[in-house]
DSSP file (Angstrom, degrees, kcal/mol; ACC not computed):
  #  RESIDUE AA STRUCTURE BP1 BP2  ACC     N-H-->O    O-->H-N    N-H-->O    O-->H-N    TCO  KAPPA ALPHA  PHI   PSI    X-CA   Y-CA   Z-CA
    1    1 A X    >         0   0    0      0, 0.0     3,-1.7     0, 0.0     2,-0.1   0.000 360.0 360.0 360.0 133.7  -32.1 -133.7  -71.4
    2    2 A X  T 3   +     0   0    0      1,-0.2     3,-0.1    78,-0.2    77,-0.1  -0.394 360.0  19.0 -80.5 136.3  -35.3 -134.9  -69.2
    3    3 A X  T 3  S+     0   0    0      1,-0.2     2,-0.4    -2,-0.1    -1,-0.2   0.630  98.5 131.9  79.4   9.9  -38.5 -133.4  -70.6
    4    4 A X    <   -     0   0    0     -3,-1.7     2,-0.3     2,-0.0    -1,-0.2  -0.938  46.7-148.7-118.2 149.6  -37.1 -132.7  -73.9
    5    5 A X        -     0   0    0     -2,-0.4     2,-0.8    -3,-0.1    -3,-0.0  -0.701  12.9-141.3-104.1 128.8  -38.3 -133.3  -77.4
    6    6 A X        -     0   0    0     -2,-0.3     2,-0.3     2,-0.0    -2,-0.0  -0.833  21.7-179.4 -77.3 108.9  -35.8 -134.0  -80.5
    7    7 A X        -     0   0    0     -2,-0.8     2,-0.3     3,-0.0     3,-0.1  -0.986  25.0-139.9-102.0 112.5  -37.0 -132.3  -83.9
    8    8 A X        -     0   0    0     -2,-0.3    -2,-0.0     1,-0.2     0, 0.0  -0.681  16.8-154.2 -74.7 163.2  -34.9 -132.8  -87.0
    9    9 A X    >   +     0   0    0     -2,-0.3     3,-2.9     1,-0.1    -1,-0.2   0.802  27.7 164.1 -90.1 -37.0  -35.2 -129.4  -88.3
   10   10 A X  T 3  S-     0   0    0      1,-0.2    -1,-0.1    -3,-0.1    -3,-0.0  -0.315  76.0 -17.0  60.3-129.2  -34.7 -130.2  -92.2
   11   11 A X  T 3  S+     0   0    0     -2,-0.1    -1,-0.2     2,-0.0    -2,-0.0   0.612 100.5 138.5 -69.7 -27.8  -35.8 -127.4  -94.2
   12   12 A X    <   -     0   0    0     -3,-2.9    -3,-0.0     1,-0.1     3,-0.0   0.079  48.6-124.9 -38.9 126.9  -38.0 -125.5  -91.6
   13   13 A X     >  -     0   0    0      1,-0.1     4,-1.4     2,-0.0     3,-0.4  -0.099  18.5-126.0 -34.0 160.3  -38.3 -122.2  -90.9
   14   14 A X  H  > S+     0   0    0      2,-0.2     4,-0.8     1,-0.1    -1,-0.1   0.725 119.1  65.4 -64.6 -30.6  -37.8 -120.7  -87.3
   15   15 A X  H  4 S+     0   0    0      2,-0.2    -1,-0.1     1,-0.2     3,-0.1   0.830 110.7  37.8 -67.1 -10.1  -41.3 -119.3  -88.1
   16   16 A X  H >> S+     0   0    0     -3,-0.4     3,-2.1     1,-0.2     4,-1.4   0.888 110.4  62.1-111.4 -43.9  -42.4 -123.4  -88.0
   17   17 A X  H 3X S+     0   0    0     -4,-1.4     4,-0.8     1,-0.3    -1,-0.2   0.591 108.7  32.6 -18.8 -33.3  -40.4 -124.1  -85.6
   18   18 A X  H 3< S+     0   0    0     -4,-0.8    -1,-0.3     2,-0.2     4,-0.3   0.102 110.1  68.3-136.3  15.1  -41.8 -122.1  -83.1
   19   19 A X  H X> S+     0   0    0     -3,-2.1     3,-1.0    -5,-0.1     4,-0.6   0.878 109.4  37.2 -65.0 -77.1  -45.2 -122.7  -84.7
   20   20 A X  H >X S+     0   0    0     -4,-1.4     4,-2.7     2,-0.3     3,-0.7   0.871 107.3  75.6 -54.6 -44.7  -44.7 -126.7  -83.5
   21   21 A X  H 3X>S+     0   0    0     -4,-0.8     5,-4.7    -5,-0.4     4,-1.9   0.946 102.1  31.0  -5.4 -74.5  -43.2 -125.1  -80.5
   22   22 A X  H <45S+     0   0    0     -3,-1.0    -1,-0.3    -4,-0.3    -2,-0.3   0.623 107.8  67.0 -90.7  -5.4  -46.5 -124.1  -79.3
   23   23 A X  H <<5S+     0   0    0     -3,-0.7    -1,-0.2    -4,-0.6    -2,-0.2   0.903 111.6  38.1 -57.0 -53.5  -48.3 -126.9  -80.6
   24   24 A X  H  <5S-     0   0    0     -4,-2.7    -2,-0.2     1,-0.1    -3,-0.2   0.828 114.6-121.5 -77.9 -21.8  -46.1 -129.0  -78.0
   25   25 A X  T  <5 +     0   0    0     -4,-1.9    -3,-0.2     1,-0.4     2,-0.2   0.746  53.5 165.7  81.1  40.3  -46.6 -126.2  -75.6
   26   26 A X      < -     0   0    0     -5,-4.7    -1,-0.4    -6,-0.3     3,-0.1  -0.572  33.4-158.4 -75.1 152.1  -42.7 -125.7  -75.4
   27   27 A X  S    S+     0   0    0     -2,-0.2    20,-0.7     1,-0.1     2,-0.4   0.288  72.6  16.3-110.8  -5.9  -41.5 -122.6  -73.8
   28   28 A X  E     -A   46   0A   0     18,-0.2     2,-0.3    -7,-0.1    18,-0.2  -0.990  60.7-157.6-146.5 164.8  -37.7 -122.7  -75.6
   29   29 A X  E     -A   45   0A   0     16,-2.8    16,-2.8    -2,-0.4     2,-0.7  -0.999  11.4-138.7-160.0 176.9  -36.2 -124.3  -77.9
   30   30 A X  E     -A   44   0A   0     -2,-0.3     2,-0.6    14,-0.2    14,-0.2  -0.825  16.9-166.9-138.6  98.0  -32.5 -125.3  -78.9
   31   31 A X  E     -A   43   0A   0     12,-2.5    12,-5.6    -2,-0.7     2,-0.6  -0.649   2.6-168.0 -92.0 112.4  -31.5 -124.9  -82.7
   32   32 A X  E     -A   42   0A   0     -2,-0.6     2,-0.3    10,-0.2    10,-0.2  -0.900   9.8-157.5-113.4 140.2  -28.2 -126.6  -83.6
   33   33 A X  E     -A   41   0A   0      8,-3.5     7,-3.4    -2,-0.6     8,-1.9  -0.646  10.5-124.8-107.8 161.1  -27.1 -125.7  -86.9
   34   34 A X        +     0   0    0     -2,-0.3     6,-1.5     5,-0.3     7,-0.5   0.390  22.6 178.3 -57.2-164.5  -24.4 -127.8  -89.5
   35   35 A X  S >  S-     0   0    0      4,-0.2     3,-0.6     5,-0.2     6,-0.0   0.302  81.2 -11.5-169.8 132.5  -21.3 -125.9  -90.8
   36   36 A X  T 3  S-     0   0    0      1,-0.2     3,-0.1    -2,-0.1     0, 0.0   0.918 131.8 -58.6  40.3  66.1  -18.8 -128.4  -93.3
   37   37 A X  T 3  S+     0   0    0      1,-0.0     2,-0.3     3,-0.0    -1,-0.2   0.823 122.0  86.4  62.9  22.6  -21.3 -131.5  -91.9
   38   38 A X  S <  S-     0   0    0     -3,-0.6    -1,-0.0    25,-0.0     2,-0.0  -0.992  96.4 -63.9-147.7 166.4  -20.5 -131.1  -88.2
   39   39 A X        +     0   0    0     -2,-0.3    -5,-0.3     1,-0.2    -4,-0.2  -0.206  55.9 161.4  -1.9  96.0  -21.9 -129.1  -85.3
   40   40 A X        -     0   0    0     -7,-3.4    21,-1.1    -6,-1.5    -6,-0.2   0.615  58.0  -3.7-128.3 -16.3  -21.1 -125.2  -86.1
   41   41 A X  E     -AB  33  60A   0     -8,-1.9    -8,-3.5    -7,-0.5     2,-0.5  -0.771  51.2-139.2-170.9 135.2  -23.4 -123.1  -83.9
   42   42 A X  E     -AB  32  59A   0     17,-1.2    17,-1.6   -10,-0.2     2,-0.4  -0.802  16.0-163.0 -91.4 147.8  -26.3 -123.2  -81.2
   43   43 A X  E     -A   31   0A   0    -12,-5.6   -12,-2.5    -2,-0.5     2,-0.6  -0.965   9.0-146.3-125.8 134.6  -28.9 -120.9  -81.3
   44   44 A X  E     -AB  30  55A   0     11,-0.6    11,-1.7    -2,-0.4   -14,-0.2  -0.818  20.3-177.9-101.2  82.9  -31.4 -120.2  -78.0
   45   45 A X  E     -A   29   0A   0    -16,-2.8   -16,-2.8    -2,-0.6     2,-0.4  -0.614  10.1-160.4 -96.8 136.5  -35.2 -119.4  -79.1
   46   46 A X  E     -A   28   0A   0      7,-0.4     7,-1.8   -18,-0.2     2,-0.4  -0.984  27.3-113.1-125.5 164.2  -37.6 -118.6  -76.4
   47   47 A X  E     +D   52   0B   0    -20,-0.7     2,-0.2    -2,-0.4     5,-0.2  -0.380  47.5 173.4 -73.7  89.6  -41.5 -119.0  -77.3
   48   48 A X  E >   -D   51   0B   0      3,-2.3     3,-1.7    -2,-0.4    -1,-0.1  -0.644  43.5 -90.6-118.9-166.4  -42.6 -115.5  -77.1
   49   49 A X  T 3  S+     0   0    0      1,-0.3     3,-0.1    -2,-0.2    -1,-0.1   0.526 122.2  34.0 -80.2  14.6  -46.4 -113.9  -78.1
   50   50 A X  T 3  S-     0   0    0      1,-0.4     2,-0.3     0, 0.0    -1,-0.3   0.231 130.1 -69.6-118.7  -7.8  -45.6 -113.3  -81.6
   51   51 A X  E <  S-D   48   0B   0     -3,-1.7    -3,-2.3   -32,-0.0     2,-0.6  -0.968  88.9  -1.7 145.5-167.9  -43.2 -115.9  -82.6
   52   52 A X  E     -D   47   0B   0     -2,-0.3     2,-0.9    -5,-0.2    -5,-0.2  -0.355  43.7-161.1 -68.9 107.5  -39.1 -116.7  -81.5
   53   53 A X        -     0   0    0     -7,-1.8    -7,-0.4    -2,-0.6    -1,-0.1  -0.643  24.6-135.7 -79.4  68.3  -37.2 -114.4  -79.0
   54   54 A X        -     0   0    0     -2,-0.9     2,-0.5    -9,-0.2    -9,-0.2   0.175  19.9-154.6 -25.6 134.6  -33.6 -115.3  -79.7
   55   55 A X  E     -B   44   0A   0    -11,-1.7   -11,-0.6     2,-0.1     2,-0.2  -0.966  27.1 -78.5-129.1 125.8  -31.7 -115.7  -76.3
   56   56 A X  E    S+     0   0A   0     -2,-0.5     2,-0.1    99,-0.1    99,-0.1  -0.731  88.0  43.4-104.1 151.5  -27.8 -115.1  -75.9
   57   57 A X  E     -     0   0A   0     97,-0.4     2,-0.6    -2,-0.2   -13,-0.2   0.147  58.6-150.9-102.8 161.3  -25.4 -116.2  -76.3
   58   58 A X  E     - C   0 154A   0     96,-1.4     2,-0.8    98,-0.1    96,-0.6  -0.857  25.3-132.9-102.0 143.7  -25.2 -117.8  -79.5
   59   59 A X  E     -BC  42 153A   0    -17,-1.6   -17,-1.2    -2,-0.6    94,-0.2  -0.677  12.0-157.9-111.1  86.0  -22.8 -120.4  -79.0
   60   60 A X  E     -B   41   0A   0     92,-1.9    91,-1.5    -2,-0.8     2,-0.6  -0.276  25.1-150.3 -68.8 134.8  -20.1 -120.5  -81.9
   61   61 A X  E     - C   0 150A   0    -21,-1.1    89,-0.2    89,-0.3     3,-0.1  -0.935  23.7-174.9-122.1 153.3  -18.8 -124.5  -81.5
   62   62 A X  S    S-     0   0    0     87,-3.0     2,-0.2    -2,-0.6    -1,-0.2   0.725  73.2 -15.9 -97.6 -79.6  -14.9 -125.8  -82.5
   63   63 A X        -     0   0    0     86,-0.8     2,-0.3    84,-0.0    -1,-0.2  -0.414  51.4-148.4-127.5-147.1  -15.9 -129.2  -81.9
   64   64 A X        -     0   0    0     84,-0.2     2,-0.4    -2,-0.2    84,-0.1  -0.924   6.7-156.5-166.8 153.0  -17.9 -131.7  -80.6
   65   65 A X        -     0   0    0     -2,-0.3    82,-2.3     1,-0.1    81,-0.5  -0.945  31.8-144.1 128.9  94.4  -17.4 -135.6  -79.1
   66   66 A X        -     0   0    0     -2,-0.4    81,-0.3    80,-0.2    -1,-0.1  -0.022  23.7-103.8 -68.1-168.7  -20.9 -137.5  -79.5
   67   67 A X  S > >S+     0   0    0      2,-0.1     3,-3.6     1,-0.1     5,-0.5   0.860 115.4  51.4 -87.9 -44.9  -22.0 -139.8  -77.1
   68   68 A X  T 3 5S+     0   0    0      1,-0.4    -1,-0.1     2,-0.2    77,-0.1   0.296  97.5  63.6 -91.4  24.6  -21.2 -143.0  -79.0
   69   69 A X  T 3 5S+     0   0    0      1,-0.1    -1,-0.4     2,-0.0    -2,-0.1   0.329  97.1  59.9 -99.8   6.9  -17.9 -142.0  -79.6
   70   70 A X  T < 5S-     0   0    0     -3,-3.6    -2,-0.2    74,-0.2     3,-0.1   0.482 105.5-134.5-106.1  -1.3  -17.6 -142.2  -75.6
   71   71 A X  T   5 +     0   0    0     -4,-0.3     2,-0.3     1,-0.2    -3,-0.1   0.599  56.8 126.8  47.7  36.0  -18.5 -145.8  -76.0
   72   72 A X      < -     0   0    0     -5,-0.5    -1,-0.2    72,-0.2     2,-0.2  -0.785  61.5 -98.6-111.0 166.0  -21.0 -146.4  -73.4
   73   73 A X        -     0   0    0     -2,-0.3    -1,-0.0     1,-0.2    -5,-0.0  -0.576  58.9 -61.2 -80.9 143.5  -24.3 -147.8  -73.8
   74   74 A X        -     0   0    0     -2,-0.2    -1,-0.2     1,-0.1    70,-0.0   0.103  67.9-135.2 -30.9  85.5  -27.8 -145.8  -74.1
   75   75 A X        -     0   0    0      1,-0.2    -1,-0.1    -3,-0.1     2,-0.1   0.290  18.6 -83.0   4.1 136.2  -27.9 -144.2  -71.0
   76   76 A X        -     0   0    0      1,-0.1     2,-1.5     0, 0.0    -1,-0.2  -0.362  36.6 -92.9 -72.5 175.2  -30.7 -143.8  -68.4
   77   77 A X        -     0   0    0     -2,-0.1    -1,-0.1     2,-0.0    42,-0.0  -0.433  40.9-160.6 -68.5 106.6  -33.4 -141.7  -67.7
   78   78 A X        -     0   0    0     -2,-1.5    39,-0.1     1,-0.1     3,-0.0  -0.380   7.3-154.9 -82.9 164.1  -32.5 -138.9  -65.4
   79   79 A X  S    S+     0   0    0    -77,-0.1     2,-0.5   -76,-0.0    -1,-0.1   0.322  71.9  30.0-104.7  -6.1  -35.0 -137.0  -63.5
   80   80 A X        -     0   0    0     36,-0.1    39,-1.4     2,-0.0     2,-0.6  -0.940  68.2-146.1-136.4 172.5  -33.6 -133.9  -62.8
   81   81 A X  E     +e  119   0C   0     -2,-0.5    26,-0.4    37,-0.2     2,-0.2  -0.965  24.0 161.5-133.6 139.9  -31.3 -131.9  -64.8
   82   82 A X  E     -e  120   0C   0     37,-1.5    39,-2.3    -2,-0.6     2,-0.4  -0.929  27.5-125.0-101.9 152.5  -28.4 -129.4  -63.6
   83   83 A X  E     +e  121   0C   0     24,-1.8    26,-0.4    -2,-0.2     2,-0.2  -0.993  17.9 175.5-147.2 155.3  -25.4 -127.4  -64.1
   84   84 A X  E     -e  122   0C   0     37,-1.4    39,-3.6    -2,-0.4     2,-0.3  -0.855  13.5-154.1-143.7 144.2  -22.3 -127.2  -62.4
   85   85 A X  E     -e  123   0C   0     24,-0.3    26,-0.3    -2,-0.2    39,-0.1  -0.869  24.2-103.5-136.6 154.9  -19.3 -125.3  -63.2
   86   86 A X        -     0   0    0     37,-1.0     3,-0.3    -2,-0.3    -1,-0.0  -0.288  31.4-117.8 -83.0 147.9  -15.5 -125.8  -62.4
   87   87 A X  S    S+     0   0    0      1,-0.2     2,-0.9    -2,-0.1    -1,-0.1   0.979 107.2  40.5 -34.7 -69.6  -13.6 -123.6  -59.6
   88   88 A X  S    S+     0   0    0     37,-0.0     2,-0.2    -3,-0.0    37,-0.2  -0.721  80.8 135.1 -89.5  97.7  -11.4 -122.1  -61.6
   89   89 A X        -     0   0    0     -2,-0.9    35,-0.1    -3,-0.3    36,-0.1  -0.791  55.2 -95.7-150.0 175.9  -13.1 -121.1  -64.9
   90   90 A X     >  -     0   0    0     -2,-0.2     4,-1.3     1,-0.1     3,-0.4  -0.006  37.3-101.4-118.6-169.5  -12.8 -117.6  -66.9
   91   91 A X  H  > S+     0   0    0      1,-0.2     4,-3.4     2,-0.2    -1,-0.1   0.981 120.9  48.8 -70.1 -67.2  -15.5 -114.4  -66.6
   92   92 A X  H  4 S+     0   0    0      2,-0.2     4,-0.3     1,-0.2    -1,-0.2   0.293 111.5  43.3 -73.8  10.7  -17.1 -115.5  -70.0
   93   93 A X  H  > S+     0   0    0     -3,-0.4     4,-2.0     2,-0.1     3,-0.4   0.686 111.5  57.0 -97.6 -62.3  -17.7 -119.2  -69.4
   94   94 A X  H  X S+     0   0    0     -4,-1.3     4,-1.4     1,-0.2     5,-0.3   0.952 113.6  42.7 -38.9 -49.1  -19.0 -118.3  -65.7
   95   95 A X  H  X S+     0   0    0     -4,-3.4     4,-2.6    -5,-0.2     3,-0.4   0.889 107.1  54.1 -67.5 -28.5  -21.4 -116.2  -67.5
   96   96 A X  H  > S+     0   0    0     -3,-0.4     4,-1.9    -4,-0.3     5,-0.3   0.921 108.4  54.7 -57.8 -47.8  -22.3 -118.5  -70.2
   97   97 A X  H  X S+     0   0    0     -4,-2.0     4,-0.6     2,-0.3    -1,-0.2   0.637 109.4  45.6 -25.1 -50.3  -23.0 -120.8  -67.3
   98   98 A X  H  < S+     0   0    0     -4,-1.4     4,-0.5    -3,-0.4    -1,-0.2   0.810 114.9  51.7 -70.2 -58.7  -25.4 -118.1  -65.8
   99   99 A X  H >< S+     0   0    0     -4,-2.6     3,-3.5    -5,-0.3     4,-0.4   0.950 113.9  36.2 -54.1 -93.8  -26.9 -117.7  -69.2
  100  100 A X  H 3< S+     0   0    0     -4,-1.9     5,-0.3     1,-0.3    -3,-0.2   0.617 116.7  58.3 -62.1 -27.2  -27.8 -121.5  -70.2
  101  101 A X  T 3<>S+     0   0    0     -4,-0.6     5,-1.7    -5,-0.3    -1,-0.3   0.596 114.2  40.5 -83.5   1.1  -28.8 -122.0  -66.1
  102  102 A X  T X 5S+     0   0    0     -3,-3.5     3,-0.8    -4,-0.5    -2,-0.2   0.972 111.4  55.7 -94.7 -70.1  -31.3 -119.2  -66.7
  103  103 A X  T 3 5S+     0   0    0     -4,-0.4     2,-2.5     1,-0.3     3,-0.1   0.751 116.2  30.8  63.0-158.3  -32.4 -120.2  -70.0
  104  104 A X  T 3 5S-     0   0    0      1,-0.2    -1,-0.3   -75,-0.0    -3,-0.1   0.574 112.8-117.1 -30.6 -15.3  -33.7 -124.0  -69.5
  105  105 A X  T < 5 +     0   0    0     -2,-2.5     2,-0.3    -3,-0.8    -1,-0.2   0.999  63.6 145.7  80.0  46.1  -34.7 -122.8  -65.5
  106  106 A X      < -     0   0    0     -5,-1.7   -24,-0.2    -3,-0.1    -1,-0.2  -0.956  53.1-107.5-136.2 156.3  -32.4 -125.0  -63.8
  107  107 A X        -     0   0    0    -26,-0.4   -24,-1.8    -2,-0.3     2,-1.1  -0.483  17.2-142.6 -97.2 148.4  -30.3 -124.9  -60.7
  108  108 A X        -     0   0    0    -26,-0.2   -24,-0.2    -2,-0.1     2,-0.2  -0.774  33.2-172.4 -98.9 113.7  -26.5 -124.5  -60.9
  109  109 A X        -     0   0    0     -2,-1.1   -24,-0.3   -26,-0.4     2,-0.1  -0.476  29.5-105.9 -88.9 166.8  -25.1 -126.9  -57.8
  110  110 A X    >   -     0   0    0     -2,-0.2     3,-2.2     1,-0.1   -24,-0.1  -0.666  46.9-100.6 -83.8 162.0  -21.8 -127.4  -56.3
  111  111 A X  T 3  S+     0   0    0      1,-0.3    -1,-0.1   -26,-0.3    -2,-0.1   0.864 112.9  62.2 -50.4 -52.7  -20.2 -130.8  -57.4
  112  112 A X  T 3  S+     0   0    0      1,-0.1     2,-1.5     2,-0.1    -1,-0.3   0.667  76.6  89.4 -54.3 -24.1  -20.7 -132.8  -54.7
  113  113 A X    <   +     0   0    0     -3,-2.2    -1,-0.1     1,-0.2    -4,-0.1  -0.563  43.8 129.3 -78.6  95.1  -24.5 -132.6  -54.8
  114  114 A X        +     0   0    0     -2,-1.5    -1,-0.2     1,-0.1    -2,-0.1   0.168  29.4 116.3-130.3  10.5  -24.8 -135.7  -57.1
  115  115 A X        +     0   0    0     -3,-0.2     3,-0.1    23,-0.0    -1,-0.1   0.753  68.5  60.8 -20.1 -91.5  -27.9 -138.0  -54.7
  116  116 A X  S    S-     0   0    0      1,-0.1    22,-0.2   -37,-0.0   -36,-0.1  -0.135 106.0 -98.6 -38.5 107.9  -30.6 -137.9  -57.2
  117  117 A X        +     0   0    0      1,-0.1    22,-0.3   -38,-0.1    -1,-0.1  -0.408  64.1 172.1 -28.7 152.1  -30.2 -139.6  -61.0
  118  118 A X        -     0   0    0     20,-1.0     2,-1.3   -39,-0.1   -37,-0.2  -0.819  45.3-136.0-165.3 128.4  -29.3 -136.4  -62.7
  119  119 A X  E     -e   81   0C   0    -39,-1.4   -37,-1.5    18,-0.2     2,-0.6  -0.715  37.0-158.1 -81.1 116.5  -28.2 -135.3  -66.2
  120  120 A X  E     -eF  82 136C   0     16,-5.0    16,-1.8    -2,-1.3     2,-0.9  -0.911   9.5-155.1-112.6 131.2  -25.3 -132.7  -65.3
  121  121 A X  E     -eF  83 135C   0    -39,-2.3   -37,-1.4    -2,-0.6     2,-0.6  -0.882  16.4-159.2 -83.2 106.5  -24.3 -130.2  -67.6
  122  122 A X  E     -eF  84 134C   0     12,-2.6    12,-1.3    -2,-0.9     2,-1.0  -0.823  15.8-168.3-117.6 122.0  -21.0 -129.1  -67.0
  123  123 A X  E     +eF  85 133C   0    -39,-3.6   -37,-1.0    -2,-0.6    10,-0.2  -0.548  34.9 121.8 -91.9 102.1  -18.9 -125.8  -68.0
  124  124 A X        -     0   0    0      8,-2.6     2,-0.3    -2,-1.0   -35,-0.1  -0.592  51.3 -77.4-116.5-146.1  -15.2 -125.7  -67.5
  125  125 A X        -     0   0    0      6,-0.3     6,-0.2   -37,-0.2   -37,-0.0  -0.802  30.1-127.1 -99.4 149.1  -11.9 -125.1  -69.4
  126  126 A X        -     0   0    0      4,-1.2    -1,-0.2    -2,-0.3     5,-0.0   0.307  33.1-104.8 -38.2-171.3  -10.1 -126.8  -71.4
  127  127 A X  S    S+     0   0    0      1,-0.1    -1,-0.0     2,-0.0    -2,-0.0   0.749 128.7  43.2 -98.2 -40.3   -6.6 -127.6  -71.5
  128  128 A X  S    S-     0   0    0      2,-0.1     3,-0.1     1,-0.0    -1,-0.1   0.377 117.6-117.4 -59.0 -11.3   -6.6 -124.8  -74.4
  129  129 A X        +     0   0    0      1,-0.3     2,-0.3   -39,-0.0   -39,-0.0   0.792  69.8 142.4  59.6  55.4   -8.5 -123.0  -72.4
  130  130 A X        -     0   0    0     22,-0.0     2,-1.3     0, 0.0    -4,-1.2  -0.769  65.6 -92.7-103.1 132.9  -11.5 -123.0  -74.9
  131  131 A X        -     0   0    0     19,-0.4    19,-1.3    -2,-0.3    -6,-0.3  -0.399  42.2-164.2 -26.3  62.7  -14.8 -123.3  -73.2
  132  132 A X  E     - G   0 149C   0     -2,-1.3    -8,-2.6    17,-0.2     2,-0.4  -0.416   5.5-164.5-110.3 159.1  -15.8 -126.9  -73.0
  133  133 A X  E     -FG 123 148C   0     15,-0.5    15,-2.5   -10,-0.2     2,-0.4  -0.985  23.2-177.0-122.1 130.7  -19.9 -127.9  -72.1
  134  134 A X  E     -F  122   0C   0    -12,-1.3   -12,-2.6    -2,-0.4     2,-0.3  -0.970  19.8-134.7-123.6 159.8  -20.0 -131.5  -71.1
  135  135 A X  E     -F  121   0C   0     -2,-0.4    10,-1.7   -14,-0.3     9,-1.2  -0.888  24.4-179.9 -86.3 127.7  -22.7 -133.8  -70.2
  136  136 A X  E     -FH 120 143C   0    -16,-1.8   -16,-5.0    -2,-0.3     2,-0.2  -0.994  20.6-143.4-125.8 136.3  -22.9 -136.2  -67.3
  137  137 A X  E   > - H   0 142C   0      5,-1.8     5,-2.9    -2,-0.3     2,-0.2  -0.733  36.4-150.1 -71.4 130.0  -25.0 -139.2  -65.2
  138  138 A X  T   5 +     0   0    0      1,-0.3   -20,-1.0    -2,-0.2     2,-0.1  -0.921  59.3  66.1-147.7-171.9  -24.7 -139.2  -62.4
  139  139 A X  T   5S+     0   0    0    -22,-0.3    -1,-0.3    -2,-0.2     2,-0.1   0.907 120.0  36.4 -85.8 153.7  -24.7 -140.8  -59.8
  140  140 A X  T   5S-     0   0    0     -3,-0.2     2,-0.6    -2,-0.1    -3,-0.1   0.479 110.8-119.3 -80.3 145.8  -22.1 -142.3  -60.6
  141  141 A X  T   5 +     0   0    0     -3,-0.1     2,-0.5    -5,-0.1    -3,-0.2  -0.184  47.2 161.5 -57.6 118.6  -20.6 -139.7  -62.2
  142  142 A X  E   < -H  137   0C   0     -5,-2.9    -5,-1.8    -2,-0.6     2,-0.2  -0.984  41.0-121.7-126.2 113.5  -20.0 -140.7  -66.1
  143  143 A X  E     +H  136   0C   0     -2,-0.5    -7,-0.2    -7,-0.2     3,-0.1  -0.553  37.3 165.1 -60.4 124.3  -19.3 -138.6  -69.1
  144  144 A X        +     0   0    0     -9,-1.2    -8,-0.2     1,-0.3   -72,-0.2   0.649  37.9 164.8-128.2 -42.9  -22.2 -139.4  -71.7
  145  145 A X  S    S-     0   0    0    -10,-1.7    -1,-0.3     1,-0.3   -78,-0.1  -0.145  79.0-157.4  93.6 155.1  -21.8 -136.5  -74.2
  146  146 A X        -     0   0    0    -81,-0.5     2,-1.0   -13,-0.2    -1,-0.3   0.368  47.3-155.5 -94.1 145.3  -21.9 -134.9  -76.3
  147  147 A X        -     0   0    0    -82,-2.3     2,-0.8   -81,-0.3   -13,-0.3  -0.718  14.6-169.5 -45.9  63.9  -18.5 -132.8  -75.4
  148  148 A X  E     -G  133   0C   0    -15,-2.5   -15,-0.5    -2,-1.0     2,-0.3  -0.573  14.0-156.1-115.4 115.7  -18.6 -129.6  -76.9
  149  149 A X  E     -G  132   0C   0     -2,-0.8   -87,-3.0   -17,-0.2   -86,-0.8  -0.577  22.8-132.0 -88.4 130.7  -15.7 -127.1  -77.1
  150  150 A X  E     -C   61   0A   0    -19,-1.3   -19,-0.4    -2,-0.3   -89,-0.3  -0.401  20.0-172.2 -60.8 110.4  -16.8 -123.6  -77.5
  151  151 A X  E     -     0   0A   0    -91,-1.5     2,-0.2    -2,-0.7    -1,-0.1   0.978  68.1 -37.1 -64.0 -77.2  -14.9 -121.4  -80.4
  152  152 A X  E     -     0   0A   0    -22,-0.1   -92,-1.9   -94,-0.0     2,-0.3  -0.968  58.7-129.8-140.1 165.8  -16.4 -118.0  -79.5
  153  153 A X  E     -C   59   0A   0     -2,-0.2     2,-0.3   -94,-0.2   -94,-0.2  -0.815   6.4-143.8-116.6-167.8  -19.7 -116.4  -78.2
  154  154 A X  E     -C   58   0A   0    -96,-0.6   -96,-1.4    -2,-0.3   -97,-0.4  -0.966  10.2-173.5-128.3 131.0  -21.6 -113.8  -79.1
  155  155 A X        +     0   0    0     -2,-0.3     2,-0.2   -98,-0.2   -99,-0.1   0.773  64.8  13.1 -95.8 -15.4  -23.5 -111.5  -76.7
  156  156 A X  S    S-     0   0    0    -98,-0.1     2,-0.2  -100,-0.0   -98,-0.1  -0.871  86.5 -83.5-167.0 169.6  -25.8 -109.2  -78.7
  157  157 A X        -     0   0    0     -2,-0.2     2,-0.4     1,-0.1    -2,-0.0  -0.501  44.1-117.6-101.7-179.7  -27.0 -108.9  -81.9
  158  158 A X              0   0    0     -2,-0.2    -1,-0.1     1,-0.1     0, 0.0  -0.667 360.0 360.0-101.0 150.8  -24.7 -107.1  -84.7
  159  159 A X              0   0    0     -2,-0.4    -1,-0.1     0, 0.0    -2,-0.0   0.043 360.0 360.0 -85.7 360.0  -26.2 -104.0  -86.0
């Protein structure tokens, strides 16, 4: 993503997390957590005056498809970033869509506006009709990864 920083997390708290946060003078940040050694959930912090403001949904994953399993070469840099969503796609993907283009502060376009290098985030369905978030260059347009098929979200916090 253009204008973002990679952190392994290791051991860290969220309270250091969002400590280094504001040392870099990030305003979100984007926690992916393990579960049996693979991708098992993102979680959506924004930088608020006392520490991390958890932002929904949290984003339950089935699987994932890196980038160098897609077997193209290191990418470029884009310069803008966007997300674009499929016609036909379900109430709670359109909203996730809404969520995550609010959240990073980015505009959702229709496909055909692909001019501009751009990293495109893209929500459809599946053939399972599981959420999937993919990543693209374009122009031209090329799937780069990572893939990620949603499992469930979660809208609110449990009580």
């Amino acid at each position: 993503m253009p204008g973002s920083m990679r952190m392994n997390r290791g051991k860290r708290s969220l309270v250091i997390l969002a400590e280094k946060a504001l040392e870099c003078e990030a305003g979100r940040i984007i926690v992916s957590d393990s579960w049996k050694g693979g991708l098992g959930k993102i979680q959506l912090f924004r930088i608020g005056e006392v520490g991390l403001d958890r932002y929904y949904p949290l984003i339950y994953v089935k699987n994932v498809k890196l980038r160098r399993e897609f077997g193209h070469a290191r990418s470029r840099t884009a310069q803008s970033l966007v997300l674009q969503t499929t016609a036909e796609i379900s109430f709670e993907a359109k909203k996730l869509a809404d969520a995550l283009a609010t959240f990073l502060s980015i505009p959702c376009l229709p496909r055909e506006d692909t001019v501009t290098p751009k990293t495109i985030i893209h929500i459809s369905l599946n053939n399972a009709r599981r959420i999937q978030i993919t990543f693209f260059q374009a122009p031209p347009r090329v799937e780069v990864g990572p893939r990620i098929t949603v499992s469930h979200l979660i809208w609110k916090a449990r009580k």
